[in-house]
C-alpha positions as CSV (number, residue, x, y, z in Angstrom):
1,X,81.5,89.0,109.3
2,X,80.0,86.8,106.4
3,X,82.9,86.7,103.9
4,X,85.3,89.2,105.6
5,X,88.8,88.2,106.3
6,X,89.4,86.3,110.0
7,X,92.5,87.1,110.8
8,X,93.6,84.9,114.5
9,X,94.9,87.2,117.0
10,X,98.0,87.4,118.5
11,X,100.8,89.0,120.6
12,X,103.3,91.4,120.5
13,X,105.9,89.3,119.7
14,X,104.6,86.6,117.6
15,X,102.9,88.6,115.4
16,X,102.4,87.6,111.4
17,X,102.4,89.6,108.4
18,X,100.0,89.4,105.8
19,X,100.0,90.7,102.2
20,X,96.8,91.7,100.3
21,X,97.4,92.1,96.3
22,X,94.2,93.3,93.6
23,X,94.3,90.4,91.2
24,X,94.3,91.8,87.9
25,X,91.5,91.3,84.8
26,X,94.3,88.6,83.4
27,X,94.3,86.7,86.8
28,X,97.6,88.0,87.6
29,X,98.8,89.9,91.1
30,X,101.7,91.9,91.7
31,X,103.1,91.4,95.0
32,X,106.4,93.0,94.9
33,X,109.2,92.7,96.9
34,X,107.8,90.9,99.6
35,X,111.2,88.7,100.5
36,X,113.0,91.5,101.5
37,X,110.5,94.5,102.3
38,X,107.8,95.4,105.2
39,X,106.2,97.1,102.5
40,X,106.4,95.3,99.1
41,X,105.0,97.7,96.8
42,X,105.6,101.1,97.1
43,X,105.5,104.6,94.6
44,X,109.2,105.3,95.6
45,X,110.1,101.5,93.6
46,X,107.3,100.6,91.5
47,X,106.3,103.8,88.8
48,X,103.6,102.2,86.6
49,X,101.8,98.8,86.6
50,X,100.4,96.9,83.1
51,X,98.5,94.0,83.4
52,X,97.2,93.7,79.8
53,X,100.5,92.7,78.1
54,X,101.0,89.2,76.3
55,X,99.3,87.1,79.4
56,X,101.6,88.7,82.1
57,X,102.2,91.7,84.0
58,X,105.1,94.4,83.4
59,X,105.8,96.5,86.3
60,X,108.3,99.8,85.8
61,X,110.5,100.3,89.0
62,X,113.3,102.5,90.0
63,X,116.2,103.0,92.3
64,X,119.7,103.0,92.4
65,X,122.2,101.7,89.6
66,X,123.4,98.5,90.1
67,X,120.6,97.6,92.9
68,X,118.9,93.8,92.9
69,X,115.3,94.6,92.7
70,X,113.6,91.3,93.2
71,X,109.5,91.9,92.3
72,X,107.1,88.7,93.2
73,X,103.8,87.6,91.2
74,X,101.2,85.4,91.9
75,X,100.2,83.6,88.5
76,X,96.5,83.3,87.6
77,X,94.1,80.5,89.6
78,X,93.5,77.2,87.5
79,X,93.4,73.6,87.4
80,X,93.1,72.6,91.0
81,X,93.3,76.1,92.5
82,X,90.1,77.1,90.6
83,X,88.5,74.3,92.2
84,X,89.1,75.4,95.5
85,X,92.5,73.7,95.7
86,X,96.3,75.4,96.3
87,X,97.3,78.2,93.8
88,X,100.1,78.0,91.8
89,X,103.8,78.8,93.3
90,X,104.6,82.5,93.1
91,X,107.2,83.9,90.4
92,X,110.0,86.3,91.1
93,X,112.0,88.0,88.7
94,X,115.5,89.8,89.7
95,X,116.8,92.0,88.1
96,X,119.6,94.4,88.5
97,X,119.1,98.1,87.6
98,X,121.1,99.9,84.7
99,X,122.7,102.9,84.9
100,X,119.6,105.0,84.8
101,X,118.4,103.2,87.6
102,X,114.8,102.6,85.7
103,X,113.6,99.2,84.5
104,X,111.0,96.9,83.5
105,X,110.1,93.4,85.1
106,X,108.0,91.0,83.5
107,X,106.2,87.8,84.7
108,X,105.9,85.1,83.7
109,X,110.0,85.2,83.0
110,X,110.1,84.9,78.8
111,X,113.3,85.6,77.2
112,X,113.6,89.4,78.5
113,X,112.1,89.2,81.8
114,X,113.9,92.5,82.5
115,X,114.9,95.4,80.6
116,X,116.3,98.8,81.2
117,X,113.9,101.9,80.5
């Protein structure tokens, strides 16, 4: 319908996967762990969202100590992309979970893009 989503059809075995993310009010979107998940954000990983912070986004996450948790972003639209043109590459941020198996992730990378909570 007018300005729905198309989506082409296809079959059972050459089927695609798409990812839908809320942009935030600071033009940011949290897409998770898309690289490595069917899912990419889920309550079992990702325990609070905050989109307000310096220009970025922090995301809390959890699970086992010593575990890689990669968490994707898409930056905000300008330049080009706000005139209809590509958007920006996406950002990841890995980080590797302390002992208590809780951190914080925070795009764009600055000099702490992750810290244990």
């Amino acid at each position: 319908g007018a300005g729905g989503l198309s989506l082409p059809p296809n079959g059972e075995l050459d089927f695609r996967l798409w990812n839908l993310a809320p942009v935030e009010r600071n033009g940011w979107a949290l897409l998770g762990e898309v690289a490595h998940k069917w899912v990419g954000v889920s309550p079992a990983r990702v325990t609070a969202v905050d989109a307000s912070s310096s220009g970025g986004m922090e995301v809390a996450v959890r699970g086992a100590a010593g575990e890689r948790v990669t968490m994707s972003f898409a930056p905000p639209c300008a330049g080009p992309c706000a005139a209809g043109g590509q958007p920006e590459a996406t950002v990841s941020v890995a980080c590797e979970l302390p002992a208590s198996g809780r951190a914080l992730v925070r795009a764009p990378e600055g000099a702490s893009p992750c810290a244990a909570l």
